[in-house]
Short mmCIF file of the C-alpha atoms (twelve columns), coordinates in Angstrom:
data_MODEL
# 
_entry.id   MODEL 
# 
loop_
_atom_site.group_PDB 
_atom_site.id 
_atom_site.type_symbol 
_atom_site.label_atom_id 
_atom_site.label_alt_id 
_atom_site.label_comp_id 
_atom_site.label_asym_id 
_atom_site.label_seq_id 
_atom_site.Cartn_x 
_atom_site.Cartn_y 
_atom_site.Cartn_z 
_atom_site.pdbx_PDB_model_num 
ATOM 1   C CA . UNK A 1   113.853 113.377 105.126 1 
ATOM 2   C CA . UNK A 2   110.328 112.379 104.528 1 
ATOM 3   C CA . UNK A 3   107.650 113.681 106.420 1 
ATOM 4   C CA . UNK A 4   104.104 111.750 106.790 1 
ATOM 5   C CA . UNK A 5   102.712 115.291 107.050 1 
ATOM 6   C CA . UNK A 6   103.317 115.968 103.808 1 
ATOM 7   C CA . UNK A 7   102.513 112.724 102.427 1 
ATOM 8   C CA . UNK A 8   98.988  112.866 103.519 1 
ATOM 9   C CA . UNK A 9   98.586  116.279 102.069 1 
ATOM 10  C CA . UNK A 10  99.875  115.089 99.049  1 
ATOM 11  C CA . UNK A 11  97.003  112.819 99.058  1 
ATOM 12  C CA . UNK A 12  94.526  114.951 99.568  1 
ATOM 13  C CA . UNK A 13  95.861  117.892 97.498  1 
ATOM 14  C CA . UNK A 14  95.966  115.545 94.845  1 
ATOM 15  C CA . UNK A 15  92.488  113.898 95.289  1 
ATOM 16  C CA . UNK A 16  91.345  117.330 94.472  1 
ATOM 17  C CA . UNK A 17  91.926  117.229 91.034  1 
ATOM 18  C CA . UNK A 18  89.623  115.124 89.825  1 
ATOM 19  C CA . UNK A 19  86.917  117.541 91.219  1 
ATOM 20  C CA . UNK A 20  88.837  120.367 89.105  1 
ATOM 21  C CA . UNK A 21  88.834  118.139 86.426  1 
ATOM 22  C CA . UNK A 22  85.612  117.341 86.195  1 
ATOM 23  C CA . UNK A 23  84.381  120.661 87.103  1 
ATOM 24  C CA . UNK A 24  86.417  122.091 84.121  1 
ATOM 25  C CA . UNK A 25  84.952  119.230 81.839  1 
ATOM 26  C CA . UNK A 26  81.505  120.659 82.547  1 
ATOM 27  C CA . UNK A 27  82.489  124.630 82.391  1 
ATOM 28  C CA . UNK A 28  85.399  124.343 79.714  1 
ATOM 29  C CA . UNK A 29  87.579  126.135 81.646  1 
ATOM 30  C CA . UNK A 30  90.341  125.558 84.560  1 
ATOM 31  C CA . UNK A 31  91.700  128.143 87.156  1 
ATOM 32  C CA . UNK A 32  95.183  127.103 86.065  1 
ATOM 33  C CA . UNK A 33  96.725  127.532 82.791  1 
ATOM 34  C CA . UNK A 34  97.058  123.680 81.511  1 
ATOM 35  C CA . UNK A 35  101.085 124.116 81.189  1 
ATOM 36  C CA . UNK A 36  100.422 124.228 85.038  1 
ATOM 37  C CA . UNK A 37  98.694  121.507 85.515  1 
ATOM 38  C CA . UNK A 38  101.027 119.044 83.360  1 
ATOM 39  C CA . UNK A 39  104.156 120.198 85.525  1 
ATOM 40  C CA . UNK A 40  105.032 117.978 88.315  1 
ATOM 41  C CA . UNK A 41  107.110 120.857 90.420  1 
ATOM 42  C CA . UNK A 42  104.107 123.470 90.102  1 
ATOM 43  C CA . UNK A 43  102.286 122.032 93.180  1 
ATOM 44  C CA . UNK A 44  103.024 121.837 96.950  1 
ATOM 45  C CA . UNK A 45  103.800 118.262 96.396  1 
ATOM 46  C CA . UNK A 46  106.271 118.865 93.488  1 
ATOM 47  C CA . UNK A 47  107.980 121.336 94.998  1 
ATOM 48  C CA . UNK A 48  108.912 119.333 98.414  1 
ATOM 49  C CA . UNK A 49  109.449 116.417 96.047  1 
ATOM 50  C CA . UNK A 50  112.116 118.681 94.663  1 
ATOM 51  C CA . UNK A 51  113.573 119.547 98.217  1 
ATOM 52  C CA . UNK A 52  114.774 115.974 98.832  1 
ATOM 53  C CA . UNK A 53  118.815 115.460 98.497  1 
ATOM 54  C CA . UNK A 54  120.377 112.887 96.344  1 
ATOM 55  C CA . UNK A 55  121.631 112.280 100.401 1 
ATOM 56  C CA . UNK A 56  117.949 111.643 101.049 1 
ATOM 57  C CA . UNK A 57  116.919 109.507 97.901  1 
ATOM 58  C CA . UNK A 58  119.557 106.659 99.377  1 
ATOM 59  C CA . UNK A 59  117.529 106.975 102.473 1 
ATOM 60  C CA . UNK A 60  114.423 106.779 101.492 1 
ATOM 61  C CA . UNK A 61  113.973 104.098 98.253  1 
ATOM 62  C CA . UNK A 62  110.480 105.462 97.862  1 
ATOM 63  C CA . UNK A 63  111.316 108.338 96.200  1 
ATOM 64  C CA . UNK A 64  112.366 107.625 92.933  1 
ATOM 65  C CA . UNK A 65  109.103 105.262 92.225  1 
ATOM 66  C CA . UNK A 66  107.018 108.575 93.653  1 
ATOM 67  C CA . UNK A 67  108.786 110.960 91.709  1 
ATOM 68  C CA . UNK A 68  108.335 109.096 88.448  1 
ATOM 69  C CA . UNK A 69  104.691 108.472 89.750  1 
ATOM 70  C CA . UNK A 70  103.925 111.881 90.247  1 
ATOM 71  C CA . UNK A 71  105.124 113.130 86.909  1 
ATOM 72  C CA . UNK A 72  102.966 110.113 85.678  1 
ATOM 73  C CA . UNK A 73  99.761  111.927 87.193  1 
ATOM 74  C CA . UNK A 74  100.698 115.396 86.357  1 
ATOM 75  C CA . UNK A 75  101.359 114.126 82.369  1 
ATOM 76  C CA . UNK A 76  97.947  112.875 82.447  1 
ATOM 77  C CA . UNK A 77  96.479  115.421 84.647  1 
ATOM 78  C CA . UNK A 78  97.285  117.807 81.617  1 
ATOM 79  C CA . UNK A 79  95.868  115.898 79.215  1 
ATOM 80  C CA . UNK A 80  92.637  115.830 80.938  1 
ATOM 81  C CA . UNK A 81  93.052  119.397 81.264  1 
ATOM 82  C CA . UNK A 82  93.724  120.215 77.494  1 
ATOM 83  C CA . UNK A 83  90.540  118.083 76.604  1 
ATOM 84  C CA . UNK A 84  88.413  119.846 78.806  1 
ATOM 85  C CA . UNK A 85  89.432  123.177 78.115  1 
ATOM 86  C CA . UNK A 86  89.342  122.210 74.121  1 
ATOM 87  C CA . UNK A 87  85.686  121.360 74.413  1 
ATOM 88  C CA . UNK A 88  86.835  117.276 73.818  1 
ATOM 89  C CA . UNK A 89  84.223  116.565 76.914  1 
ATOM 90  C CA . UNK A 90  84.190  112.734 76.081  1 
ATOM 91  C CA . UNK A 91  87.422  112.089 75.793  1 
ATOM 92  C CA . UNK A 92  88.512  114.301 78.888  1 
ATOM 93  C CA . UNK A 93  85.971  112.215 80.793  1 
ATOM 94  C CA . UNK A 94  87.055  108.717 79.477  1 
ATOM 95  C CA . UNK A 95  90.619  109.790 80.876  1 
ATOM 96  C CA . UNK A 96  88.934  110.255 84.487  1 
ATOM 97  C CA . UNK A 97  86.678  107.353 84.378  1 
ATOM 98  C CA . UNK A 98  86.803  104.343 86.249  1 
ATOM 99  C CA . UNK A 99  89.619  102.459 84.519  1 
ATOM 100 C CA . UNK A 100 90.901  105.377 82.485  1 
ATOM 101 C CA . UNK A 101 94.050  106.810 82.585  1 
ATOM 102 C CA . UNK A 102 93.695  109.461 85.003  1 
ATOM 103 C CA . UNK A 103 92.085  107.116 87.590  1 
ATOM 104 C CA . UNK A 104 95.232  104.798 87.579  1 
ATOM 105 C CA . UNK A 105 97.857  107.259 87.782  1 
ATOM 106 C CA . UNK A 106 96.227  108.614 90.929  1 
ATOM 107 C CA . UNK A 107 95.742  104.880 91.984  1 
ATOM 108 C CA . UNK A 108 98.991  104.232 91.386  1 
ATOM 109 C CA . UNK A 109 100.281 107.402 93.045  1 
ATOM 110 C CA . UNK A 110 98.143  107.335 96.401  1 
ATOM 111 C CA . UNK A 111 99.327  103.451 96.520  1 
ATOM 112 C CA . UNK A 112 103.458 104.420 96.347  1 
ATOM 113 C CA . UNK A 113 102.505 107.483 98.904  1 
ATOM 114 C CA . UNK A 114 100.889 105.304 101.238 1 
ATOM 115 C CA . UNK A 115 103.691 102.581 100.859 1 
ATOM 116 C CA . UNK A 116 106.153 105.140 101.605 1 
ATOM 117 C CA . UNK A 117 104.002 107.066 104.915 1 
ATOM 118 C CA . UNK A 118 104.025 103.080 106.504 1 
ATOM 119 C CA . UNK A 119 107.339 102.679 105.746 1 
ATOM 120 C CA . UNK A 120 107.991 105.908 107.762 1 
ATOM 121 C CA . UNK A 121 105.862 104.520 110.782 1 
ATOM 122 C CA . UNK A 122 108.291 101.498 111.346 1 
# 
């Protein structure tokens, strides 16, 4: 079952990243290996995502589009990462910019999360 506990951390957990991001953009390195970074069970988030039941994806028919969302952000996560940790500075930031890639996975993301959490408030 879904819990709006964890949905709102999610949010916030993954709001983070674009701090680490950029941070590692401007130092070159990250405090996780990349790998890390581009798998979509490796964080808090992930690994509840992983919890939920086949039992509870009929119940709750947000969790597919999150899922796939959330391995959206962590594929793109990782490329940021790679780029900044490869010394590609302009290209990792292009991916975090306004309108880049990074910005509308998380966009995207936050938007299912927050679709599902009001769902759960009915």
């Amino acid at each position: 079952m879904a819990s709006s506990d964890e949905l709102m951390k999610a949010i916030g957990a993954h709001g983070q990243w674009k701090m680490r991001l950029r941070n590692a953009i401007s130092t070159g390195k990250l405090d996780v290996p990349v790998e890390t970074v581009k798998a979509e069970d490796q964080c808090a988030f992930g690994q509840w995502l992983k919890t939920l039941t086949t039992v509870a994806a009929a119940e709750e028919p947000h969790l597919a589009a999150v899922k796939q969302l959330h391995r959206d952000f962590h594929k793109v996560a990782g490329q940021a990462a790679a780029l900044a940790t490869t010394g590609k500075r302009r290209e990792a930031e292009s991916i975090l910019d306004d309108g880049g890639t990074f910005a509308n996975a998380s966009a995207k993301l936050t938007d299912a999360i927050m679709a599902w959490k009001s769902e759960l408030g009915r």
